[in-house]
N, C-alpha and C positions, 0 to 999 in steps of 0.2 A: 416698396416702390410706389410712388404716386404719379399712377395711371392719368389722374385727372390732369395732370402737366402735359400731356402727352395727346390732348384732346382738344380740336381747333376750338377757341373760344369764338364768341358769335364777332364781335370786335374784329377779330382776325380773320374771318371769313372771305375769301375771296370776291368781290362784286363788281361789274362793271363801275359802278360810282368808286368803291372803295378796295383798295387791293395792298397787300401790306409792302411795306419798302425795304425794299434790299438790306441787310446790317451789315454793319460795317467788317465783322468776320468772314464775310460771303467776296470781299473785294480779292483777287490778283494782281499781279506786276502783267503789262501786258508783253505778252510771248518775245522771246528775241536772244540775241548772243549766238556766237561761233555755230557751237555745237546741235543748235534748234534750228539756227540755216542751211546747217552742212546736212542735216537729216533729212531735213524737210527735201533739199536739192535733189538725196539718194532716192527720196520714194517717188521724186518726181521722174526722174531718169530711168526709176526701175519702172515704171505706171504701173504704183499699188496704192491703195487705198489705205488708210488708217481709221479706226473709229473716233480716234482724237480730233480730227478734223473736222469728219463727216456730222457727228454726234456734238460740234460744236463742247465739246470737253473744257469746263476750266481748268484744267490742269492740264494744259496741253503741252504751255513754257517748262513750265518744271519737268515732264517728263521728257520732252523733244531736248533739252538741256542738258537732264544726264544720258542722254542717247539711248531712249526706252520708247515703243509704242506698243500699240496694238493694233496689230496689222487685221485687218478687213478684205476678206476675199469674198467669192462669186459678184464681183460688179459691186458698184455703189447705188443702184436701185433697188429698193424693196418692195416686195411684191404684196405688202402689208402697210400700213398706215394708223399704228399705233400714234395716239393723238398726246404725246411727251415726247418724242421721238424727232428729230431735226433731219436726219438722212431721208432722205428725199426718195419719192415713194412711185411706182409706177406700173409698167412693162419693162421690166429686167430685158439684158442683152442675153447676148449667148455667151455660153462658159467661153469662159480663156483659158483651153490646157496647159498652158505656159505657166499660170500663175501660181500655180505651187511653188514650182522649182527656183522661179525668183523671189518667193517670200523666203525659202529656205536660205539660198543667195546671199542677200540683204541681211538674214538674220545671223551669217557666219560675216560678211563682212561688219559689220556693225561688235561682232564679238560678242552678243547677247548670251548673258548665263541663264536667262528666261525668256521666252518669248510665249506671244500669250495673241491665239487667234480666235477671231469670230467672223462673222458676216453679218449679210443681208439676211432677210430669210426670201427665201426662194421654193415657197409654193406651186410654183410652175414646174420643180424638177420631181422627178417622179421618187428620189431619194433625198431630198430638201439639200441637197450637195455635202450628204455626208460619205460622198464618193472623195470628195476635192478635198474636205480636210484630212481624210484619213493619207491623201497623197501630201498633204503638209504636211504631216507630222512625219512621215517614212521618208520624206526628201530631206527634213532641218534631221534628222536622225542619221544620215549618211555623212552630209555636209558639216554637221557640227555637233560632235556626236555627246559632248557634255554641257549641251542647253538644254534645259529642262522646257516640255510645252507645255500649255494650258489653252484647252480648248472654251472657248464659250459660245455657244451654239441655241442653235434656236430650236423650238419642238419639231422640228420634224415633220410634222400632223398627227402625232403620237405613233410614228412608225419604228415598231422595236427592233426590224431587221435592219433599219437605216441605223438606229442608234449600235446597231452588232459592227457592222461595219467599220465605224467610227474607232468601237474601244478595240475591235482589233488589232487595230495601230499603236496600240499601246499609250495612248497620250498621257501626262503622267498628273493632269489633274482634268476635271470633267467639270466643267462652270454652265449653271443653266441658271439664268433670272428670273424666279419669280415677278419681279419688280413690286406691284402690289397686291394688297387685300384684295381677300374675295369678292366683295362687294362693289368696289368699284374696276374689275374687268370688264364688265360692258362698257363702261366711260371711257377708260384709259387705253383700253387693249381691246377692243371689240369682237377682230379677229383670232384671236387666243382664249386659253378653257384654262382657268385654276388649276383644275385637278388632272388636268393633262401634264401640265407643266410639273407638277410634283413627282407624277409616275414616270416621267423623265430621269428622274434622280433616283426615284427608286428602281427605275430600268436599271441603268447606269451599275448602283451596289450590287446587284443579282447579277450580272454580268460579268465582272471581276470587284469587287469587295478589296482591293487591294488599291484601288483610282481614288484617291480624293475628290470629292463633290463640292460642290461651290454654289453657292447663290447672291442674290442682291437685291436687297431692298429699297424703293427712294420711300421718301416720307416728304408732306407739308401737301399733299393730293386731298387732304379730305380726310383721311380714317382717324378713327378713335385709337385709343388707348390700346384698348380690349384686342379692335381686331390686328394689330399691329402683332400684340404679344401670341395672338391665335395663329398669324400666320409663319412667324418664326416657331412656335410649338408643331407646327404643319410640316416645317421641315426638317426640323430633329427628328422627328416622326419616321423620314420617310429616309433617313440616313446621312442628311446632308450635314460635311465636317466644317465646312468654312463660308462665313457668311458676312457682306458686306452693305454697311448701310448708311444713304448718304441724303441730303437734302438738295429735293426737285429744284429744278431751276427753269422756269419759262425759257426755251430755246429760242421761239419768234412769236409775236404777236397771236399769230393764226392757231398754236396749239396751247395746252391746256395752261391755266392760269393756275399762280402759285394760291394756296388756302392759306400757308403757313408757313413758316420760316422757326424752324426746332433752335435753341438756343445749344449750346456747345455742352452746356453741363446735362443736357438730355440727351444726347450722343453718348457720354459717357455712362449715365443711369442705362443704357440700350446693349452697351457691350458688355455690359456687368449681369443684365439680366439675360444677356444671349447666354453666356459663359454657365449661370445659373442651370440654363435649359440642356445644355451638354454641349455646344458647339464645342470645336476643336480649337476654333481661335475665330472672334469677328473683332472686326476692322468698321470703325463707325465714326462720321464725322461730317462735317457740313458739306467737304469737300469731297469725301471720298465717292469712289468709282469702284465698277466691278474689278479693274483690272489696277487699281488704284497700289503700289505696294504691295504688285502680287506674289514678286517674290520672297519675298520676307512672310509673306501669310502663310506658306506651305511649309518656309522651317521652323514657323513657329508651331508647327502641331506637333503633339507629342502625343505618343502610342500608335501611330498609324503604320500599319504597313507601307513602305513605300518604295519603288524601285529606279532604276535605271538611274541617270545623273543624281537624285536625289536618297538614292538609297546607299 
């Protein structure tokens, strides 16, 4: 493997004077057709939130198309202000106890064989509302009882009895995002801890060992080679099976600027070397997302314990 591909050159470096130009594999169709209006309409009439929206997601057409999102609960303000991040950052409202029951709702009408939730993070609540998901997952589990969920969820403030809560619910995959290297979490994440973020996952296997774990990495922030392959070695480490990684993309002007733009054939050198490291199966691409192909990521693992719709 040649690390040093994998290493912003000075050329490419991010700069006010100089910043590198979008390529041409980074381009979409812009969002549209039947099936992305008629969704778009449901989440409007249901008032939920999606991270495809809010997160400003290029893949929003293709996924609102085949009639997929990733719904976003506790509110669309975040109580944090990670500087990659496009959802909009502030004083969060107050829970809406409703909002379970109509992600569930939406997710049986829609016919989803996966659905795959996250949120804001919500530091203000005293259990980072790993109260709200655990009631997602037990409502889509009533109402549509052979959709598989996948949670992806934010640290919590590294509270292990919030994250008890959560897997009591039995979610049938557990997604938490690294996003990136060590070194640049002051930069990009300020309010978040590396190593909080890991024991999340490894909370998670020590809890039931039976849940798939999930992560995500972006890349073109700045890191090297080295720390890229340290930090997926971080998470095999810590037990995580499925891992997704994809190329940062400037949301608006006001947050962090792209370094790099990874060429396609290094996305592939990435999944090959995840694969090396033991992942269960990653998922790497210019385009790809945490939630990007997430069903097909959990049947692509093999040897995992696994239960309920997927077992």
């Amino acid at each position: 493997m040649v690390l040093s591909l994998w290493a912003p050159m000075a050329s490419e470096r991010s700069t006010s004077e100089q910043r590198p130009r979008k390529p041409a594999w980074l381009k979409v169709p812009f969002p549209g057709g039947p099936r992305y209006l008629r969704l778009k309409s449901i989440l409007r009439a249901s008032g939920l939130h999606t991270v495809c929206e809010e997160a400003r997601c290029p893949n929003i057409g293709e996924c609102f198309q085949a009639g997929t999102a990733t719904f976003m609960i506790l509110g669309d303000v975040c109580s944090r202000a990670c500087r990659f991040c496009a959802v909009r950052s502030g004083q969060p409202a107050r829970l809406d106890s409703e909002e379970p029951l109509r992600v569930a709702e939406v997710v049986r009408r829609l016919g989803l064989r996966h659905a795959v939730i996250t949120s804001v993070t919500r530091d203000d609540l005293p259990d980072g509302g790993a109260a709200a998901f655990a009631d997602v997952v037990r409502h889509i589990r009533r109402l549509s009882p052979t959709t598989s969920v996948e949670v992806l969820v934010p640290d919590f403030q590294g509270s292990h009895k919030a994250l008890a809560t959560l897997i009591a619910a039995r979610p049938d995959v557990l997604n938490h995002n690294l996003e990136t290297v060590r070194r640049l979490y002051p930069r990009a994440r300020p309010n978040a801890i590396y190593d909080r973020s890991l024991e999340l996952l490894a909370w998670a296997k020590a809890l039931d060992p039976t849940v798939p774990t999930k992560s995500s990495l972006m890349v073109g922030l700045g890191e090297t080679g080295e720390e890229l392959l340290q930090a997926m070695a971080d998470l095999v480490a810590v037990g995580c099976d499925i891992l997704t990684i994809g190329q940062y993309l400037q949301p608006t002007p006001k947050l962090l600027p792209v370094a790099r733009y990874y060429p396609p054939q290094e996305f592939r050198e990435l999944a090959e070397e995840g694969q090396r490291l033991g992942f269960g199966h990653v998922e790497a691409g210019p385009l790809v997302r945490s939630s990007y192909h997430a069903e097909s990521q959990i049947q692509n693992i093999s040897g995992l314990v696994q239960r309920g719709p997927l077992g």
